[in-house]
N, C-alpha and C positions, 0 to 999 in steps of 0.2 A: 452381654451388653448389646443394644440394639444401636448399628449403625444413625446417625441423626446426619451425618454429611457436614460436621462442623467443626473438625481437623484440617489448621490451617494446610495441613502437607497431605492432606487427601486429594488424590486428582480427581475425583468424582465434584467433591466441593470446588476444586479448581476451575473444573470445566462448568460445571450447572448454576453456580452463582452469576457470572458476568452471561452467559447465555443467556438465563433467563431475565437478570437485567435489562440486556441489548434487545432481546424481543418483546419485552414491554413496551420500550421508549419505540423501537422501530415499527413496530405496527399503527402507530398511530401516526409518523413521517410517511410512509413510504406509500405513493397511494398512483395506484393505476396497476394495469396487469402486468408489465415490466417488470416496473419496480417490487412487486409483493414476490417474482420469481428471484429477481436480483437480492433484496433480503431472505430467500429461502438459500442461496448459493452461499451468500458473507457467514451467514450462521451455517456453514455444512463448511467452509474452509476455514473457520475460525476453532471450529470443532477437531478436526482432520491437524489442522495445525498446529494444536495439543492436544496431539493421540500419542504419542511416542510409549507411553506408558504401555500402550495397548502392541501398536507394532513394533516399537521399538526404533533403530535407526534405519534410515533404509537406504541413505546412500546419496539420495537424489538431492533438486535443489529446488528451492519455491524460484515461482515465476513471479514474486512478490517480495515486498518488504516483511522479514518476519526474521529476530534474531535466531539463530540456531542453539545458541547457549541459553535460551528459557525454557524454565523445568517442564520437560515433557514433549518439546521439542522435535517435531517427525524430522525434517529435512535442514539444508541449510542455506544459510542466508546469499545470495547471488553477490554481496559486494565483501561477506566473511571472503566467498573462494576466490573472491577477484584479490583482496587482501594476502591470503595464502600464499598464491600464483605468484606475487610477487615481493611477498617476505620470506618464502621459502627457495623462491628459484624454480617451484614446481610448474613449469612451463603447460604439461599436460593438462593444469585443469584450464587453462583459459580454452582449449580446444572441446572440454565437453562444455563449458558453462556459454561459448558460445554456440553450443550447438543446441544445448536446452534452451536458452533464452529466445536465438533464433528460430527454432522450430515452432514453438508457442507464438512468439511475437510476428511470424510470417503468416499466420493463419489469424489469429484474433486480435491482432493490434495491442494497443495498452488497455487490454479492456478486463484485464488481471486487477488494473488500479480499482475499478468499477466495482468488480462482480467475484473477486478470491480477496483482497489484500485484506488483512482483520485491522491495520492502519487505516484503509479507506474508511472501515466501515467504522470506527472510532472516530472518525472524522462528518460522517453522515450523522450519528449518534449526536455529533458538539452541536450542526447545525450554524456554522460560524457564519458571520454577518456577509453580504454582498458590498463590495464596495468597488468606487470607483477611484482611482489612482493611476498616475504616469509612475508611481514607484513601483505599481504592479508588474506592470510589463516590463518595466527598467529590471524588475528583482527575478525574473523569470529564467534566465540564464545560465542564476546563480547553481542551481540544479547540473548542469554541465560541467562547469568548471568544477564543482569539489567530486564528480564523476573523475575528472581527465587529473585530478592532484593527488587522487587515493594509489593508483600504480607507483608513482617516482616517489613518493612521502615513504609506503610502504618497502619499497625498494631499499631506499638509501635506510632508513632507519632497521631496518629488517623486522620488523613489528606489526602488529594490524592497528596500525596507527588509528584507524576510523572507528574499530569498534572501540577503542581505549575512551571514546567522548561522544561515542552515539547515542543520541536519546531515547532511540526504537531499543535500542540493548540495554538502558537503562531502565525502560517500564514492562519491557517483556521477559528479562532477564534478571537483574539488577535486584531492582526492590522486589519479584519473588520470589528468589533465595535468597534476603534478607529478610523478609518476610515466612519461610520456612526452616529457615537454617540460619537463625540470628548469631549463634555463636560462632559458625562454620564458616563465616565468609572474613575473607581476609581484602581490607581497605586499602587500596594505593593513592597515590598521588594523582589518579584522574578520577576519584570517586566525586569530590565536589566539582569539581568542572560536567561531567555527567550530568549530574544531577541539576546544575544550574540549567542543561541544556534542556532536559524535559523539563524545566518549569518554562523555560523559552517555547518548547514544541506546544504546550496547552494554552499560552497565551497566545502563539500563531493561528492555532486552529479554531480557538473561538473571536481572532478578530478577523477573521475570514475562511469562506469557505474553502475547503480541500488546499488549505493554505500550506501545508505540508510538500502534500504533491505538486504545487503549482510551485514553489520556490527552493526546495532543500533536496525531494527524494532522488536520488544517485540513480533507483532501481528504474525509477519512473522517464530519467535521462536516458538509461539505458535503451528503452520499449519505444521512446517517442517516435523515433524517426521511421521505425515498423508502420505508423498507421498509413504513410500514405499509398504502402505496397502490399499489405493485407489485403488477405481474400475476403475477411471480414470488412464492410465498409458503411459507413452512416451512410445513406443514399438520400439525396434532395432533389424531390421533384418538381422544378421550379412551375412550370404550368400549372399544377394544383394550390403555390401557396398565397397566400391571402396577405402577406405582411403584415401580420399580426406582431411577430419577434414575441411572441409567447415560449418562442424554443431558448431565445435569447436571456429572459428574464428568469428561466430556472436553470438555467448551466451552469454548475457548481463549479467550473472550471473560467464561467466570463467568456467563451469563445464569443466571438463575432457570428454567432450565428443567426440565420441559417448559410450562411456563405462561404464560412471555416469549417465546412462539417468533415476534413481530410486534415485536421489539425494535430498535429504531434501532443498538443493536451488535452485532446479531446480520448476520454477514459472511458467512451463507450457504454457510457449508464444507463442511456436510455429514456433520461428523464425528457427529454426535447420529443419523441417520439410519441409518449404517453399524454404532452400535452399539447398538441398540435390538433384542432381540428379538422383540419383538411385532409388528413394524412399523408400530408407532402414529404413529410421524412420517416425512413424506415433503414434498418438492421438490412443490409440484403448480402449473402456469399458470392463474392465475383471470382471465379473459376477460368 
């Protein structure tokens, strides 16, 4: 029989269907030199972060949003061990998970959201609308707080309370071993809550840009406060810029830019650099 790759529990078909997908739609979004590098990274850590097949587990943790319980799974999720740590009592992992997160996030900022997270780039894929709101900025903090309630919930309940209703675990994990293993999975009491929640996450993302990241991600709480002591830094060179706010009008994240360019949501994408005439802003290592 000649392999065709149309076995829904085939990882080859797991992985080359939504690739090739996402590099359809993506090549025809993503336009300037940045950007065509930044969709070659999404598509190589979207890859990488269903390899597990291939390497198997390997211990570590993404520097991103990415369930560790979806089939195929390399590493795991940064708010799974924050969960663990404090459903299990296992004190030791907050000591590496802040030492990976820190190490990452002291050198590139949140630019993990940008240029590895396979959320971001499901999110660049939706293309959600721009919009302007005082609920915006009002709902922006919201990202913090379910940060700072996931230790004491998991704590007192002794449970990873967060993944029981996470949407990211329900589309990366959830409905693909329901989708591979329809009879193998066993339904609790937060299966429809879940699920309500990813139809909530796709209606966020297409009524706004990186709507996700701007208002819900834990992980993306976690990195923000990194960018303003990163070695990596947007650099604005005010003498060159023209006041155009061409940087401002593609910011998938709405910064104030060029002004906020040391912004805790600012996800280091690059698009503000690619469209800038002047070349008043630029990527630069400050050492």
């Amino acid at each position: 029989m000649i392999c065709n790759l149309n076995c829904v529990a085939c990882p080859l078909a797991y992985l080359c269907i939504p690739l090739a997908i996402g590099a359809f739609i993506a090549l025809k979004r993503y336009r300037g030199g940045l950007q065509k590098k930044r969709l070659a990274s999404q598509l190589s850590f979207l890859l990488i972060s269903n390899a597990a097949f291939v390497f198997g587990a390997t211990g570590l943790i993404y520097t991103y949003f990415y369930c560790w319980e979806s089939p195929y799974a390399l590493m795991a999720c940064p708010i799974g061990v924050l969960e663990h740590a404090f459903a299990d009592r296992s004190w030791y992992l907050l000591v590496y998970l802040a030492g990976l997160i820190g190490f990452a996030c002291i050198i590139f900022g949140r630019a993990a959201c940008g240029w590895a997270c396979p959320i971001g780039f499901l999110q660049d894929l939706t293309k959600g609308r721009r919009i302007k709101s005082k609920l915006d900025s009002k709902m922006r903090p919201l990202k913090y707080a379910i940060l700072l309630a996931i230790p004491p919930v998991c704590y007192l309940t002794e449970k990873l309370a967060y993944t029981d209703i996470c949407p990211i675990g329900g589309l990366t994990a959830t409905l693909p071993y329901l989708a591979m293993e329809p009879n193998g999975y066993t339904f609790t009491v937060f299966f429809i809550p879940k699920m309500i929640n990813v139809v909530g996450f796709f209606i966020l993302i297409f009524l706004m840009t990186r709507g996700w990241c701007r208002h819900l991600c834990p992980v993306g709480a976690m990195m923000a406060q990194f960018n303003k002591i990163s070695l990596l830094q947007l650099k604005y060179y005010e003498e060159k810029c023209i006041k155009c706010f061409k940087c401002a009008a593609v910011c998938p994240m709405q910064i104030n830019m060029p002004y906020d360019n040391r912004s805790g949501e600012c996800i280091r994408c690059g698009k503000c650099i690619d469209i800038c005439p002047t070349n008043a802003l630029a990527f630069e290592f400050r050492w």
